[in-house]
C-alpha positions in Angstrom: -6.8 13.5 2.5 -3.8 11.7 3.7 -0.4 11.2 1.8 -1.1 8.9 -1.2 1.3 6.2 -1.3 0.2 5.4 -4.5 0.6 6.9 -7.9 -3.3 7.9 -8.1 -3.6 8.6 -11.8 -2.2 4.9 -12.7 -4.7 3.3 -9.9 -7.2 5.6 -11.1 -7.0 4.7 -14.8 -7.2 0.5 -13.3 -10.6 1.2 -12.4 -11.5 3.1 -15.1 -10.2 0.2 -17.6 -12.5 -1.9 -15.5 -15.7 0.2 -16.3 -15.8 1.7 -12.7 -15.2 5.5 -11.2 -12.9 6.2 -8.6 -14.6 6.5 -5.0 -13.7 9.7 -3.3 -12.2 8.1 0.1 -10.5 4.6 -2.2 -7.6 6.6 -2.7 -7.2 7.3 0.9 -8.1 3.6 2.5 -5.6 1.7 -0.4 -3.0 4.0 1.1 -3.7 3.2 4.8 -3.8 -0.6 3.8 -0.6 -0.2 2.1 1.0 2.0 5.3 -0.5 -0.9 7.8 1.4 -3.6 4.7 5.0 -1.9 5.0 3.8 -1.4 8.9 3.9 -5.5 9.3 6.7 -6.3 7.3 8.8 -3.7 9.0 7.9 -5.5 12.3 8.4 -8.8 10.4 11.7 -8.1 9.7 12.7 -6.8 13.2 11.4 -9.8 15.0 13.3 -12.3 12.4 16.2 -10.5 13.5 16.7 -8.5 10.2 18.5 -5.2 10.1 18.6 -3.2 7.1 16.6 -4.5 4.0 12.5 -5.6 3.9 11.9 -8.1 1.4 8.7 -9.9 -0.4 8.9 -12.6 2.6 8.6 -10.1 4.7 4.8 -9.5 3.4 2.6 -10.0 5.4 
């Protein structure tokens, strides 16, 4: 299992609310999505010649 970047018991209780169970590997591919998000807008930022802060325009 890779780092969560996600606080599992609230995303966990979401899909529980909803009347599903929690996959074993949903954890782990919502946090890859999220590192490949932050990835992009990192990028984003550089290429738009931003230095120091990543904001919600810089989603991709």
């Amino acid at each position: 299992m890779a780092e969560a970047l996600v606080v599992v018991s609230k995303v966990k209780k979401i899909i529980k609310d909803a009347g599903f169970r929690t996959g074993g590997d949903f954890i782990d591919g919502l946090s890859e999505r999220i590192n490949a998000i932050v990835s992009q807008s990192v990028e984003k930022a550089k290429a738009d010649g931003k230095k120091k802060t990543v904001g919600r325009e810089d989603l991709p």
